[in-house]
N, C-alpha and C positions, 0 to 999 in steps of 0.2 A: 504494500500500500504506500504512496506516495506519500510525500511529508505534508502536512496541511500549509498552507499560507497563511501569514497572520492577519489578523483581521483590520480591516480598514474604514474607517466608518464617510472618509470620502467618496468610496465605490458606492455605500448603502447610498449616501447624497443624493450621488449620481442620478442613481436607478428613480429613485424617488423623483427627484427634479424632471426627470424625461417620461414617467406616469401624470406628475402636475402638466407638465405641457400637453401631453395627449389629450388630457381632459379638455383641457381647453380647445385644441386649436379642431377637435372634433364637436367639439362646441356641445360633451355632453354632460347634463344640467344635473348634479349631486344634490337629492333631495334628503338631508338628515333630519329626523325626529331623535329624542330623547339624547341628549347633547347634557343634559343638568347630570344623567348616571353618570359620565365621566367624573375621574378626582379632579378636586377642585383644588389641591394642594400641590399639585407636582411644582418642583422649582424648575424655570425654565428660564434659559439666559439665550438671547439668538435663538441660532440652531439647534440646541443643545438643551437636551432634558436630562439634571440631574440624575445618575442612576447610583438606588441605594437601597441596600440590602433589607431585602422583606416588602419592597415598595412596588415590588410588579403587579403582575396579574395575567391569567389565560381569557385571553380573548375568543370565544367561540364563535364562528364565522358559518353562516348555513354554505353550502356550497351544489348552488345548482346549476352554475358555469364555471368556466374557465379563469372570470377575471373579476370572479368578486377577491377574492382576498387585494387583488391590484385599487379596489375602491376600499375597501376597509383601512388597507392601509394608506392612501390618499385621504381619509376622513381623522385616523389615529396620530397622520402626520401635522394635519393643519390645526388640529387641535391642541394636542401634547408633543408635537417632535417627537414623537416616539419611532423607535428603531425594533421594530417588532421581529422578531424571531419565530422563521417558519418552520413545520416538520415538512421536508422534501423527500418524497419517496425516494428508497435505493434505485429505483429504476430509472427515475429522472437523474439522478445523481451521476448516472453512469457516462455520459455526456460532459465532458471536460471542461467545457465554459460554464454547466451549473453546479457542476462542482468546485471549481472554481468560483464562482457567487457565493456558493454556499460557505466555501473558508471565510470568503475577505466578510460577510456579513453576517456571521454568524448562525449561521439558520442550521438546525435539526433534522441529518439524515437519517430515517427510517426504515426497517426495514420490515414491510408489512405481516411480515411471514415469521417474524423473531423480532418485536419490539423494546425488550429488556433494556437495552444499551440505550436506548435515544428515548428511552422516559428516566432514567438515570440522568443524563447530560439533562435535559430538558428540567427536570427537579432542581440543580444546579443554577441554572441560567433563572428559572425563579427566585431560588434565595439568594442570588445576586441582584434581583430587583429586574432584571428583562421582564418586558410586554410577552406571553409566547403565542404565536396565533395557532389555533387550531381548528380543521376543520371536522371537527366530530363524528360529522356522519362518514368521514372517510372512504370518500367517493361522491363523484357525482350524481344529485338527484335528478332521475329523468322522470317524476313524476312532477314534478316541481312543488313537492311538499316533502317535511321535514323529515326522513329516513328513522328509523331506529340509531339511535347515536351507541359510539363506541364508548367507553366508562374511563378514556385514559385523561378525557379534560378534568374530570370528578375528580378522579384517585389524586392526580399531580395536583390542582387548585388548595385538596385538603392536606396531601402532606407537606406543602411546602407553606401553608398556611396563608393563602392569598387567596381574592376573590375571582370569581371568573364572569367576565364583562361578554353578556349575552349580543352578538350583534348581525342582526337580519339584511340579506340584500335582496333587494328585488330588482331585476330590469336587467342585468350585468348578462344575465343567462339569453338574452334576446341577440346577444353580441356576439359568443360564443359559448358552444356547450355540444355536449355527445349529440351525433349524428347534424350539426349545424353549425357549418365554417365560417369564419370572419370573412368580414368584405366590407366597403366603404359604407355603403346603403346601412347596413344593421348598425353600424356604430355613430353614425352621425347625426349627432342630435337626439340619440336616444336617453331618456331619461333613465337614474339610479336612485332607488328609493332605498336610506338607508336608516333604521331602527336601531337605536342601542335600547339593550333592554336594565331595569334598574342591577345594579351585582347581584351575586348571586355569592354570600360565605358561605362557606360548608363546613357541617362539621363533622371532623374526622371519625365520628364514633355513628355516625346517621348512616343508614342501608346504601350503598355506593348507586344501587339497581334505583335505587328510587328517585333519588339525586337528580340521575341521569335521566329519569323520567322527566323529571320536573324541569329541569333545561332542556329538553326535546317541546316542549310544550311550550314555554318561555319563547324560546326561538321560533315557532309555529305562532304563536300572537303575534309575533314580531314582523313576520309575511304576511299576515291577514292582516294588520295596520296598513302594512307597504302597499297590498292591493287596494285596501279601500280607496287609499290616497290616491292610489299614483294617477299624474296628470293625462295621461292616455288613456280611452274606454278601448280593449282589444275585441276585434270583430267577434264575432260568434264563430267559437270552433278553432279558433286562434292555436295553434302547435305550441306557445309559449303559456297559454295559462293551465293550471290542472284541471282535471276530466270535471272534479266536484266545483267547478267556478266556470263551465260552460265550453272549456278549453278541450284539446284534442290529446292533450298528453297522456301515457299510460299511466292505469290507475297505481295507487299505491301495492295491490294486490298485485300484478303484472309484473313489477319491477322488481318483486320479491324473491323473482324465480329467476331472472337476468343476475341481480345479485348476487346470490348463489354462485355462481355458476362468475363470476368476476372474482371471488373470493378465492376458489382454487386454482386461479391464477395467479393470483399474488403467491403462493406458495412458492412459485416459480420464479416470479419477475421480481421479488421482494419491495 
C-alpha cells in the first residue's frame, strides 16, 4: 500500500470553491430550511473553523443522487466553514486521483464488505472535533424515499459522544442519480431543497435499532418538508418523484429486492 499524502486543507478549498462556483454559474437556486439546528457556537475566523476536540458531529445526508452530499456540503460550508469528512467506498478509492482526495482531505475509506477499520478512524476524527458526513442508507435511493439506514451513524454519534445533524436533500437527484446521467438541461437552474433537521444526542445505553429508526424517520420528514416546499409542481408520473406522491419511481417494496442483490456485490467490490 502506498504511503498516504498529508493532508492539505488548500486542496479541500479548492474543491469547495469550484462546487460554490458550479452552483452559481449553473445558476442552481439552494433552498435551506432549519439553518437555527446548526451550533451557534462554533468559532470561526475567515476561512477557518476552529476544530476542537469533542466539538464535531455526524452529519447524516439522505442520498438519492449522486450530488447531494456536493450541496450539503456547499450548505455546511457557507454556514460553518466546515471541512467535512466523507466515508468513500474502497471501490471509488481504487482510482488514484480519489485517493489521492481522499489523503490530502481527509475523508474515510470504507470498505463495505469489512467496515471495522474506517468506523475506528472515523470514531477518531470525531473526538478530534471533525464534521463526518454520512450517508446512512449506504447507497443510492431509487425509490426516492428514505431506505432502511445502516446503525454505523448511531453507534459512532454515541460513542464518541456527539450529536448527529439530520440533513435532507431534495432536487440534487433530478441532476444525477442511478439509471439518469448528467447533462446541461437537468442541472441548470434546477432547484435544491435543503432540510436540516433539529440534532439528534444519543445515548449510548438506548436500543442502537431504534435510534436508527428514529433518524430514518427524522430524515423522511425532512423530504416531505423539501417536497411540500419545493418551488416546482412535477408533472404527473414525473420519474423523479416517489410512486406514493404520484411519481413513476419504484416503490419502496421493488427496490428491496434490487438491494439485495447490490449488497452481494459489495462483498466483492468493497
Amino acid at each position: 500500500m502506498p504511503p498516504k499524502r498529508r493532508p492539505n486543507k488548500y486542496v479541500y478549498r479548492s474543491i469547495v470553491f469550484a462546487g460554490v462556483a458550479a452552483v452559481k454559474l449553473f445558476r442552481v437556486k439552494v433552498i435551506p430550511t432549519g439553518l437555527e439546528h446548526l451550533p451557534q457556537d462554533e468559532v470561526i475566523r475567515g476561512l477557518n473553523r476552529r476544530v476542537e476536540p469533542c466539538k464535531g458531529a455526524v452529519v447524516a445526508i439522505t442520498h438519492f443522487g449522486y450530488l447531494d452530499f456536493v450541496f450539503a456540503e456547499y450548505l455546511l460550508w457557507r454556514q460553518l466553514k466546515v471541512h467535512m469528512r466523507f466515508l468513500v467506498t474502497k471501490k471509488a478509492a481504487r482510482k488514484k486521483f480519489v485517493a489521492a482526495v481522499c489523503d490530502w482531505c481527509e475523508h474515510v475509506v470504507v470498505d463495505r464488505s469489512n467496515g471495522a477499520e474506517a468506523y475506528t478512524e472515523s470514531v477518531e476524527k470525531l473526538h478530534r472535533g471533525d464534521y463526518l458526513a454520512v450517508l446512512p442508507e449506504a447507497g443510492v435511493s431509487r425509490s426516492f424515499t428514505v431506505r432502511q439506514l445502516k446503525t454505523g451513524a448511531v453507534r459512532m454519534a454515541a460513542e464518541a459522544g456527539v450529536p448527529i445533524v439530520p440533513v435532507s436533500v431534495w432536487g440534487g437527484h433530478r441532476m444525477l442519480t442511478r439509471g439518469h446521467g448528467l447533462s446541461l438541461k437537468a442541472v441548470w437552474k434546477t432547484p435544491v431543497r435543503i432540510h436540516i433537521g433539529e440534532p439528534l444526542k444519543i445515548d449510548p445505553s438506548a436500543p442502537v435499532a431504534e435510534e436508527t429508526a428514529r433518524l430514518q424517520e427524522i430524515l423522511q420528514a425532512g423530504i416531505d418538508e423539501c417536497i411540500d416546499t419545493y418551488p416546482e409542481k412535477a408533472p404527473d408520473g414525473a420519474w423523479w418523484m416517489p410512486a406514493s406522491r404520484g411519481g413513476s419511481a419504484m416503490t419502496p417494496e421493488e427496490q428491496v429486492v434490487l438491494d439485495e442483490a447490490d449488497r452481494a456485490k459489495y462483498k466483492i467490490t468493497g
